[in-house]
VMD Tcl script that draws the C-alpha trace (Angstrom):
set ca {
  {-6.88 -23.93 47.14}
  {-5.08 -26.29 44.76}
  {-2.47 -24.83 42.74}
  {-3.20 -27.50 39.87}
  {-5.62 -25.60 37.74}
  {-3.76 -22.31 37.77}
  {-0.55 -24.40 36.47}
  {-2.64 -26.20 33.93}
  {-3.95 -22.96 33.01}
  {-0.17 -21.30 32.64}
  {0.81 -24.49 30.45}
  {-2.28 -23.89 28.34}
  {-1.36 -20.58 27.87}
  {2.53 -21.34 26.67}
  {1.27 -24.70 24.30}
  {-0.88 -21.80 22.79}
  {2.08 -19.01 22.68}
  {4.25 -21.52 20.78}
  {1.28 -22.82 18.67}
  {1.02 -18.47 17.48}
  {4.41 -18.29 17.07}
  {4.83 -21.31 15.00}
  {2.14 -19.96 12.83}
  {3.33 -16.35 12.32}
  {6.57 -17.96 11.60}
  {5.11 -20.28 9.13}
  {2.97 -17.37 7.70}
  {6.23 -15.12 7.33}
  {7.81 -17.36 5.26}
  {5.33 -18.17 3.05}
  {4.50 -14.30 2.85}
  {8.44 -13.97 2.09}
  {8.64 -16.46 -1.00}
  {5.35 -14.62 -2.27}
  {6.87 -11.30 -2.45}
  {10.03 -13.25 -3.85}
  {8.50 -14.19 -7.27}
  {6.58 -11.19 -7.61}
  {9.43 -8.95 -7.29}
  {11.53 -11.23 -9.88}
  {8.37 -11.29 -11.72}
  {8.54 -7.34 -11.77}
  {12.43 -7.62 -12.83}
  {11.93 -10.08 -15.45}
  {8.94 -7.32 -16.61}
  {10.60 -4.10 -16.28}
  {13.72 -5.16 -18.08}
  {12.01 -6.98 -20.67}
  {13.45 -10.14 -20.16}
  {16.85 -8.42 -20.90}
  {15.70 -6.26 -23.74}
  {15.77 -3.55 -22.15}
  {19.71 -3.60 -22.01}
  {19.92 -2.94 -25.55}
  {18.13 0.13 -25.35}
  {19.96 0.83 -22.73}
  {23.67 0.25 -24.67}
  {22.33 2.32 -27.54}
  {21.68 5.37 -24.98}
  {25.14 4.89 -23.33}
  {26.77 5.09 -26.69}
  {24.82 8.18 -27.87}
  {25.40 10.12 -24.32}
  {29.34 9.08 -24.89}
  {29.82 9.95 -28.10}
  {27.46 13.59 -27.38}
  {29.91 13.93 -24.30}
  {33.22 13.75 -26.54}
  {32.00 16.10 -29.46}
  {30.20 18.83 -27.06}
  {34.13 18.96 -25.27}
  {36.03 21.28 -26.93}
  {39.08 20.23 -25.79}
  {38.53 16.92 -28.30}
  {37.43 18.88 -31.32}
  {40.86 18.82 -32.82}
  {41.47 14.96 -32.20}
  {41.70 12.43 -35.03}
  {38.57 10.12 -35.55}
  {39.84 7.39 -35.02}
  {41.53 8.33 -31.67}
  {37.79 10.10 -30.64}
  {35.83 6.82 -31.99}
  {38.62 4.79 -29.64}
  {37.54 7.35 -26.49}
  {33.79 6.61 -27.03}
  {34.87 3.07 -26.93}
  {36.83 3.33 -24.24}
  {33.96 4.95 -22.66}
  {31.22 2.84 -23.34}
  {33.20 -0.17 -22.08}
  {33.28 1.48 -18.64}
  {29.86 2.12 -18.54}
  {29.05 -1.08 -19.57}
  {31.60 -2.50 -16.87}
  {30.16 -0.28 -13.82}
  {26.26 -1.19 -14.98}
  {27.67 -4.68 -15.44}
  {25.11 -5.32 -18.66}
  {28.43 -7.42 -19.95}
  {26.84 -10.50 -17.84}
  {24.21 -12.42 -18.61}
  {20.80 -11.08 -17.32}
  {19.68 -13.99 -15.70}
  {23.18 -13.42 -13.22}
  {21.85 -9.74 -13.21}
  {18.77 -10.20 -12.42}
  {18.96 -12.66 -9.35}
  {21.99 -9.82 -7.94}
  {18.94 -7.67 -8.78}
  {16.10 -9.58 -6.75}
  {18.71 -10.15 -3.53}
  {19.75 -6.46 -3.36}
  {15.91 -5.76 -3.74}
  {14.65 -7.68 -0.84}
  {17.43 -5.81 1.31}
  {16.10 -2.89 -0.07}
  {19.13 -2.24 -1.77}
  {17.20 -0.69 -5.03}
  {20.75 1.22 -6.22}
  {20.52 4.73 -8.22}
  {17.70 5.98 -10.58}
  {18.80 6.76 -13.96}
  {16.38 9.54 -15.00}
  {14.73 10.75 -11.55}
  {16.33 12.37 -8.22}
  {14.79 13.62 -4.77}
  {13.79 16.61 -4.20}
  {17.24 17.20 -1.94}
  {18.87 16.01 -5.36}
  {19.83 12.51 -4.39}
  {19.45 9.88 -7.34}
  {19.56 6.81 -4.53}
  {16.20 4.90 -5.30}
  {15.66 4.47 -1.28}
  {15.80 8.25 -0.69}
  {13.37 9.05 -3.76}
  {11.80 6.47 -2.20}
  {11.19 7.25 1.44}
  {11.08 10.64 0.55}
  {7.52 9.69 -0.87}
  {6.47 6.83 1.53}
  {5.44 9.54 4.25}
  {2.81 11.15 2.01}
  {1.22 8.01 0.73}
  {0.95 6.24 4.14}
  {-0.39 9.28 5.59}
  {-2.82 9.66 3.10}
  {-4.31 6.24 2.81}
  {-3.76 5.25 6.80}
  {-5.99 8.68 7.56}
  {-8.74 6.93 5.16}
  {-8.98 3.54 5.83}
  {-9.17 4.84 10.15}
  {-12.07 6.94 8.87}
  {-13.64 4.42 7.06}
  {-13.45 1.89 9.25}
  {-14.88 3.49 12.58}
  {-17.64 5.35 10.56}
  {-18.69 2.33 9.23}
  {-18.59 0.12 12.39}
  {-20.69 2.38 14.17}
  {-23.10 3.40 11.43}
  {-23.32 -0.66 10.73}
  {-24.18 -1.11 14.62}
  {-26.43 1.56 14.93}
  {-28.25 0.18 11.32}
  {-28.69 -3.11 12.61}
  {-30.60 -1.92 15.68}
  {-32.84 0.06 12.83}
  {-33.39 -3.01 10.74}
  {-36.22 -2.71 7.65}
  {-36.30 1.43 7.93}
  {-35.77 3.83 5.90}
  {-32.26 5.32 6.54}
  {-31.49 0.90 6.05}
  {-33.03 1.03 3.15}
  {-30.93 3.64 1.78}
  {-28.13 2.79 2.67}
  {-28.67 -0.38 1.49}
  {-29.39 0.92 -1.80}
  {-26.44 2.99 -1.96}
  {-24.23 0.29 -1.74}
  {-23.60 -0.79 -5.23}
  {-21.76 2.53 -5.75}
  {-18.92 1.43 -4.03}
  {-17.93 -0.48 -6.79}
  {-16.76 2.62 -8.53}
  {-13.05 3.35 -7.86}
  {-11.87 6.23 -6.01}
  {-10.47 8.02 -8.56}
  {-13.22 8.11 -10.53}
  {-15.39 9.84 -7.45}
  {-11.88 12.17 -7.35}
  {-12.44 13.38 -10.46}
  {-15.66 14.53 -9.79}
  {-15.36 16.23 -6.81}
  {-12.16 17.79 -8.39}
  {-14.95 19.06 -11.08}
  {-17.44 20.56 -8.34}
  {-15.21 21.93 -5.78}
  {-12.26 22.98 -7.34}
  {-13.32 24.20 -10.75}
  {-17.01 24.94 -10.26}
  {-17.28 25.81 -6.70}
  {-13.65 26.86 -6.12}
  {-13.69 25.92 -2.48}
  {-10.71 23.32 -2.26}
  {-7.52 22.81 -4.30}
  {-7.61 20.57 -7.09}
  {-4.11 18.75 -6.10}
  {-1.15 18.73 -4.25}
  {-0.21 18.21 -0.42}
  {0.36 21.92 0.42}
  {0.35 25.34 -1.45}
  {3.46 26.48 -3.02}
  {5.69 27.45 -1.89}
  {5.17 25.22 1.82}
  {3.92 27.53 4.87}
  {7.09 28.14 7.47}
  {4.64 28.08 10.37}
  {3.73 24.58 11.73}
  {-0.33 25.46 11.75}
  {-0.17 26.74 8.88}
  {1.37 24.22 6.95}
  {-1.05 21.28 8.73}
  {-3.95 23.79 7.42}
  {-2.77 23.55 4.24}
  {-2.31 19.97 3.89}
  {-5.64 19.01 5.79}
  {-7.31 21.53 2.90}
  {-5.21 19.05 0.47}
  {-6.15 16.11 1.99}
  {-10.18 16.92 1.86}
  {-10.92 15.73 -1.95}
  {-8.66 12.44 -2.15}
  {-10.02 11.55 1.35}
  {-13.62 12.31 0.71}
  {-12.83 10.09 -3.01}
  {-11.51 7.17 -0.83}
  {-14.75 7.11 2.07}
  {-17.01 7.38 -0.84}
  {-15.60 4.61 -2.44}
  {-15.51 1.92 0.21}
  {-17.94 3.40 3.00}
  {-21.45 1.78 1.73}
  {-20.18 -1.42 0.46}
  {-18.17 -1.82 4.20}
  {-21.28 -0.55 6.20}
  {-23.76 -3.12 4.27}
  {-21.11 -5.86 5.01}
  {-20.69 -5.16 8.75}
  {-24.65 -4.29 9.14}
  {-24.92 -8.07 8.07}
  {-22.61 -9.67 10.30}
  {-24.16 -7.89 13.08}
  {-27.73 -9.05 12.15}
  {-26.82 -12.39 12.10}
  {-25.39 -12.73 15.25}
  {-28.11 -10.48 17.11}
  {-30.07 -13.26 16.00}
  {-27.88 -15.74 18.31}
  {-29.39 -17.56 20.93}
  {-26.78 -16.44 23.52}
  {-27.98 -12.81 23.17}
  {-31.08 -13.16 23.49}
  {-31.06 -15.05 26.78}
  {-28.84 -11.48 27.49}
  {-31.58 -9.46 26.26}
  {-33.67 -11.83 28.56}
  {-31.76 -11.36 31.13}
  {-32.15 -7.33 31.16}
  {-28.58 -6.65 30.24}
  {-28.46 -3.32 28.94}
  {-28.25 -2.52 25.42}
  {-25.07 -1.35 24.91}
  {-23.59 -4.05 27.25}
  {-25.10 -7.10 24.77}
  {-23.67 -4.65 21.56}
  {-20.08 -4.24 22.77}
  {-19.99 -8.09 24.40}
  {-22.35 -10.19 22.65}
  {-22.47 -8.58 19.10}
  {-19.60 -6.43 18.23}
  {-16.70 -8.99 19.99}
  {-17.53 -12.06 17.84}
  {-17.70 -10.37 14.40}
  {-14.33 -8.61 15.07}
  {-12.68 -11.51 13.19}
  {-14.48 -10.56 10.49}
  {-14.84 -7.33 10.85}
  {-10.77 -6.75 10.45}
  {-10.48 -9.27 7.66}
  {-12.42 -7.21 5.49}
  {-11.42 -3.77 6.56}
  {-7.55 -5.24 5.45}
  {-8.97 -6.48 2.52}
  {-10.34 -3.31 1.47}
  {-6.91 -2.25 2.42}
  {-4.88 -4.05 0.27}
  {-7.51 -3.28 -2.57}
  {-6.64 0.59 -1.88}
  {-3.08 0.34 -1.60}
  {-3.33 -1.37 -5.57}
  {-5.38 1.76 -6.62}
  {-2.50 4.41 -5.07}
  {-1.00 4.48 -8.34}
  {-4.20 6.40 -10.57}
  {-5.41 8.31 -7.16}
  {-2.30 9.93 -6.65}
  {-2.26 10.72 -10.00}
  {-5.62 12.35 -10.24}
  {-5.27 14.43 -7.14}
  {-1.17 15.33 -7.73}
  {-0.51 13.83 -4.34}
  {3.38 13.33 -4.08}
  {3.08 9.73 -2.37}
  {4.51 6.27 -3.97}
  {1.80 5.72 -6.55}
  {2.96 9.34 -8.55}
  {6.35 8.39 -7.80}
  {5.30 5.34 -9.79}
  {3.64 6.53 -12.02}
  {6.35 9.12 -13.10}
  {8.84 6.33 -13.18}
  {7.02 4.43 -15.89}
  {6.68 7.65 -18.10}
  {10.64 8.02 -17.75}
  {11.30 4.22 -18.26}
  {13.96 4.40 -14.71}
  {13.66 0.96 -14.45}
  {15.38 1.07 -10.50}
  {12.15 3.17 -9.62}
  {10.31 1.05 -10.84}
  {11.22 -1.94 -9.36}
  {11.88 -0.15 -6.24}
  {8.60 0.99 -5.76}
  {7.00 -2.25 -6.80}
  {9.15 -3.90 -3.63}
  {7.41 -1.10 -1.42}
  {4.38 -2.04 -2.58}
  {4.83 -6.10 -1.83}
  {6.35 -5.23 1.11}
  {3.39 -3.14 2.33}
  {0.70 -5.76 1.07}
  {2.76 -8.41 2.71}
  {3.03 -7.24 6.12}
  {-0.79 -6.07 5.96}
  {-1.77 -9.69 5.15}
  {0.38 -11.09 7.95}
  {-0.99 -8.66 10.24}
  {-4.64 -10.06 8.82}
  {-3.80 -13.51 9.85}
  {-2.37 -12.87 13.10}
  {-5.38 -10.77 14.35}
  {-7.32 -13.61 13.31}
  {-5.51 -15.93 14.75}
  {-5.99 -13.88 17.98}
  {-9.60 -12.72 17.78}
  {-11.07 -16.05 16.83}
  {-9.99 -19.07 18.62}
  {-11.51 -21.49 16.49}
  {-8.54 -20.94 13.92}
  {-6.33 -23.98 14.18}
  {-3.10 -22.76 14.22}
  {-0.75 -25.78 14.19}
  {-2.50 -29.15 12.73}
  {-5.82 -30.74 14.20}
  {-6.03 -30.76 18.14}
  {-7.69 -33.74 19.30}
}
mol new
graphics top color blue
foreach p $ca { graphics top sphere $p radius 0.5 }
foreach p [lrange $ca 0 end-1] q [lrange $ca 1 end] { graphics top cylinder $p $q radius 0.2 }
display resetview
């Protein structure tokens, strides 16, 4: 047997490695400079365009001057001498925060300390442990957000694909119908289903907790505490599937029906290949492309609605963390937590195009082949 095809083959298969790397590189960068300007957009935002130093001097000089008449070791000095200290003072918090250069120098030390994930110490907030470094208060949080979210969007997206699969064997009946119908109330957030399910089960029918990961304080024994935060984790989970479950099932239940429409399957069916057989190869393999575009869509869209979630259901993840941050004006939380964010939505949409590129060959990943 002639070797020729199976090298032609290999060289295929490298032309097309390089073609996937070039794009992911390509798609990195470009993913790179977008979170770029949107976290110096977020600088420029939280700091006012600078403004925000001058509230910022006026606080320094009323903590300094609070600190040097609460001592009572300087109640007896002159005021001139104690106006001097407060000075003195002042100038060495100004020095150390470095708000005596220009904020446009600031800001860009800002933006490249930020995309190292160098996000400095919070001014008002701390850890639980009691650090003030922005990356601990940070990562601290991180843990309960992704856990929350990542355990919905799983849920969401295998209930849907098989409930789609199985509806578009079922086409025209009744359950079809339905859900068809009920797909327009997936346009409501999920807070504002968390709100009402905080109303029925937790005030009216006082079956779950209202908020919180686990009761206070945390169990000591392992199964306990994972009790205690799946019992948590029922409300804001059920407030997430209800919110993106019809609207994904009607989406998917169409791409199926149009491609059990194809040609190729039913020359399958034709052929007396079983059912399941034509589902999983004929049906369900060319709509993955689509399929995981618009389950990370719906991601992204859920990771920008962490913020009032986490809010309504108390759940200690980044969008509290947030949210807390804004109420205390700590403008390092702030912008650290916005670079999470980006970060997160960035590496979801690269992860988007790559599977694409994978699933569906048609993409042209470097130029027009000819």
């Amino acid at each position: 047997m002639s070797k020729a095809p199976l090298a032609a083959r290999r060289r295929g298969l490298w032309r097309d490695l390089r073609h996937l790397l070039a794009y992911a590189v390509k798609r990195l960068l470009a993913l790179l400079l977008t979170v770029l300007v949107g976290v110096y957009l977020t600088i420029l935002i939280a700091n006012m365009g600078g403004q925000v130093d001058e509230l910022r001097l006026v606080q320094i000089r009323s903590q300094a001057a609070e600190a040097v008449r609460a001592d009572p070791a300087l109640q007896d000095m002159p005021p001139e001498e104690r106006n001097a200290l407060i000075e003195r003072r002042v100038s060495l918090e100004v020095e150390r925060l470095r708000l005596d250069q220009p904020f446009v120098v600031r800001s860009i030390d800002y933006l490249q300390r930020a995309m190292r994930l160098d996000l400095g110490r919070a001014e008002q907030m701390h850890s639980d442990l009691g650090s003030r470094a922005v990356y601990d208060i940070i990562v601290e949080r991180l843990p309960a957000t992704l856990l929350l979210f990542g355990s919905a969007n799983l849920l969401v997206f295998f209930t849907s694909v098989f409930i789609a699969l199985s509806l578009s064997r079922r086409y025209g009946s009744a359950l079809d119908r339905s859900v068809i119908a009920l797909a327009p109330t997936s346009a409501a957030p999920g807070w504002f289903y968390g709100i009402f399910l905080i109303l029925v089960f937790a005030f009216l029918m006082p079956l779950l907790p209202a908020g919180g990961m686990v009761t206070a304080p945390p169990p000591e024994s392992p199964w306990a505490y994972a009790a205690s935060l799946v019992r948590h984790m029922l409300l804001p989970l059920t407030a997430m599937f209800l919110s993106s479950i019809f609207v994904s099932i009607y989406s998917w239940r169409t791409f199926f029906l149009i491609h059990s429409s194809e040609d190729y399957v039913e020359m399958a069916r034709a052929k007396g290949l079983p059912s399941h057989l034509i589902e999983r190869r004929y049906i369900l393999r060319p709509t993955l492309s689509p399929i995981i575009t618009s389950f990370l869509l719906m991601l992204i869209g859920l990771w920008s609605g962490a913020i009032i979630l986490e809010r309504v259901f108390n759940w200690p993840g980044l969008g509290s963390l947030l949210f807390q941050a804004i109420g205390h004006r700590d403008t390092p939380v702030i912008i650290g937590a916005v670079v999470i964010f980006a970060y997160l939505l960035a590496v979801t949409v690269f992860l988007l195009d790559i599977l694409y590129a994978l699933l569906d060959p048609r993409v042209r990943l470097e130029g027009e082949r000819r």
